[in-house]
Steps between C-alpha positions, in 0.01 A plus 500: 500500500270685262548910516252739426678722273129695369229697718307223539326377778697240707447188464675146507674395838277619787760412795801761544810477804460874458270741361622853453254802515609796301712499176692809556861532582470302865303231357684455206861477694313283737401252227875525346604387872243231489627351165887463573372315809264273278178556669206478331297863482241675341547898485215701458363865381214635451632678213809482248804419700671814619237755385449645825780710717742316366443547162649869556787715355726609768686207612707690791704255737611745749681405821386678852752756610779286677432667842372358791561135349240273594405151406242603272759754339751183491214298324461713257820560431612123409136496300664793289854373454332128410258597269781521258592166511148369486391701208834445311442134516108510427599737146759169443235262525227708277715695238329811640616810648370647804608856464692447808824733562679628782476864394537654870290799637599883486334696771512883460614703906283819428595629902848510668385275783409255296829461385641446857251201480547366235902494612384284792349272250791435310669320790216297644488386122879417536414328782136278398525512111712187530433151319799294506763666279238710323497888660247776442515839548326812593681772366487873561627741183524862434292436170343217296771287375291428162517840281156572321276301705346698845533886523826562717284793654227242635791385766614864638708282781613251303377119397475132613593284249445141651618177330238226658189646309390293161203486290279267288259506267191398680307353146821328427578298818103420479546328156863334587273342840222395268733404253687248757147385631369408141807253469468360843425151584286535863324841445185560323392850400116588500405894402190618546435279719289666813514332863199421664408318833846484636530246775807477676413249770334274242793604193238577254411782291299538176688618191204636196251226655710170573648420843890477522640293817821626632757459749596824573358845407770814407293818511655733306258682287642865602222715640246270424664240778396756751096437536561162479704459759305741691135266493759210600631663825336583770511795779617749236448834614656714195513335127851315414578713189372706277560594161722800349504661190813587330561677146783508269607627134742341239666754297730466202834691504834407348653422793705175623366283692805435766394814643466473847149578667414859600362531855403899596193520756253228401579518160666133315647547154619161374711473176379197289581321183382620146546892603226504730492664890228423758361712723291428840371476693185675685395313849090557506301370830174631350424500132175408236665340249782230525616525177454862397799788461458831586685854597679324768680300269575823258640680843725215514605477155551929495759421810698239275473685196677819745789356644618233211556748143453180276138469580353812450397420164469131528186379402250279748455187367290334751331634819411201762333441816420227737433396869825378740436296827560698808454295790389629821871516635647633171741207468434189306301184646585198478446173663254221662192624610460443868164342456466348145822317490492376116473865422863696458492920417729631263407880444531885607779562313374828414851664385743248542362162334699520229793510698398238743257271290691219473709488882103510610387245258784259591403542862119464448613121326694376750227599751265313303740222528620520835895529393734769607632774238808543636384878550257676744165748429544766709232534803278763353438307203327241642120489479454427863683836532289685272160305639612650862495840350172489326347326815556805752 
């Protein structure tokens, strides 16, 4: 099958299996899923492939605390300890790294009771951070066990140092996705290519002015999915989603990039390749400009450059912004819509997508095809869960 490797406007075969919405990091995992399976897909953006939220810096894949397990928490634990795999075998098949490690997570204990807490941590970790022989843990030191990266005085009663957290570089696992795409055999790639006149029930839709057929629909256009799906469902009381902003800074220190990730009160600090840090990320409900930076992102960067020496001269080399899916019920959503059954979500990941991306994309293909995963969404991922919500 032909491939649109350029901007242009699709064209060619008119009749898809699937069509995927949105070429960010759901979409594109979605369409790698489609192509080991062999079914022929068209993916979609209205822009450059991963320009959007996922085109970001940070690249944080942090675990939930291992408390109170839950099914969700147990979903997104084997996302985290699989993504490994998948990406590993992905930077095989391309030649290209993803600027994946398992660096782990250092969170500074500034108060003496959150020490106690963090204790209790520790052994529910022992007892949920668990994938066959492979153990994590959560543990609880007296000081950071790296010399000369956080400020022993930012953790007055002591430090978690846990061994689950990794990190990616976003732009990187974008271009090893679109990399694998490019070479496939059932996937076609159109950019800038805007949706019009989506019809589920008839499996239609207008790509830049000619009429594409297809069996099934994946929605996953990040914040964008959420009007859309809203005209398509009906007794909606409250909108599905909405967008929110987040900023971040790249900075360039000499520092190495095994470091693990710095988590202290909002604030991420990621170690990359090439002697760069990121820094992020702000969580704005109400904003003007999507794309703009301002003096919440230099509060942020101040707090970095005060608890980690090596970055209080490092220069900013880029400062970013962009919008993040927050569904109504925070978590991601995924699956057939109750009423337009050709039509499958696959967005909200808001914080976690990276993390999750391709567990959800998986699931959203073998919905499509009615086959079991051999793994279960939880509950409050569903979109008839999230649909309930907005409908009160």
């Amino acid at each position: 099958m032909e491939k649109a490797d350029s901007p242009a406007p699709v064209s060619g075969q008119s009749s898809y299996e699937l069509l995927i919405v949105g070429g960010g990091i759901m979409g594109l995992w979605a369409a790698v899923h489609a192509e080991r399976r062999g079914i022929r897909t068209l993916v979609t953006d209205a822009g450059r492939l991963g320009e959007g939220a996922s085109g970001g810096l940070l690249g944080a894949l942090m675990p939930h605390m291992p408390d109170r397990w839950s099914e969700k928490k147990q979903f997104q634990f084997d996302a985290l300890v699989s993504l490994e795999a998948e990406i590993a075998a992905l930077e095989a098949e391309t030649g290209l790294s993803a600027g994946y490690t398992r660096s782990g997570r250092v969170i500074p204990l500034p108060k003496p009771h959150l020490n106690k807490i963090a204790l209790g941590h520790s052994r529910d970790a022992e007892r949920h951070w668990r994938a066959g022989d492979r153990r994590f843990y959560w543990h609880v030191l007296d000081r950071p066990d790296v010399d000369g990266w956080i400020e022993a005085s930012a953790g007055e009663s002591g430090f978690v140092h846990d061994t689950l957290a990794a990190r990616v570089a976003p732009r990187s696992l974008i271009a090893v996705l679109v990399a694998f795409l490019r070479r496939a055999g059932h996937v076609r790639i159109g950019e800038h290519a805007g949706i019009a006149d989506l019809d589920p029930d008839r499996g239609t839709a207008e790509i830049n002015g000619e009429t594409i057929a297809f069996g099934h629909c994946i929605l996953a256009a990040g914040h964008q999915s959420f009007p859309l799906l809203q005209g398509l469902t009906a007794g909606l009381k409250q909108p599905l989603g909405q967008p929110v902003k987040g900023q971040a800074a790249l900075l360039k220190a000499d520092i190495d990039p095994a470091l693990p990730t710095i988590f202290f009160d909002g604030l991420y600090v990621v170690a990359h390749e090439g002697g760069h840090a990121a820094i992020g990320s702000t969580s704005e409900n109400r904003f003007e400009d999507p794309t703009s930076t301002d003096a919440q992102l230099d509060v942020l960067i101040e707090a970095a450059r005060g608890i980690v020496p090596t970055l209080r001269d490092a220069p900013v080399v880029e400062r970013w912004a962009g919008l993040r899916p927050k569904a109504i019920d925070r978590d991601p959503m995924i699956g057939r819509h109750p009423d337009h059954r050709r039509l499958i979500a696959l967005t909200g990941g808001f914080k976690v997508s990276f993390g999750l991306a391709h567990r959800l994309a998986e699931a959203t293909i073998c919905i499509a095809g009615d086959t079991d995963c051999g793994f279960l969404l939880p509950e409050s991922f569903a979109i008839s869960s999230h649909i309930a919500v907005a409908s009160r």
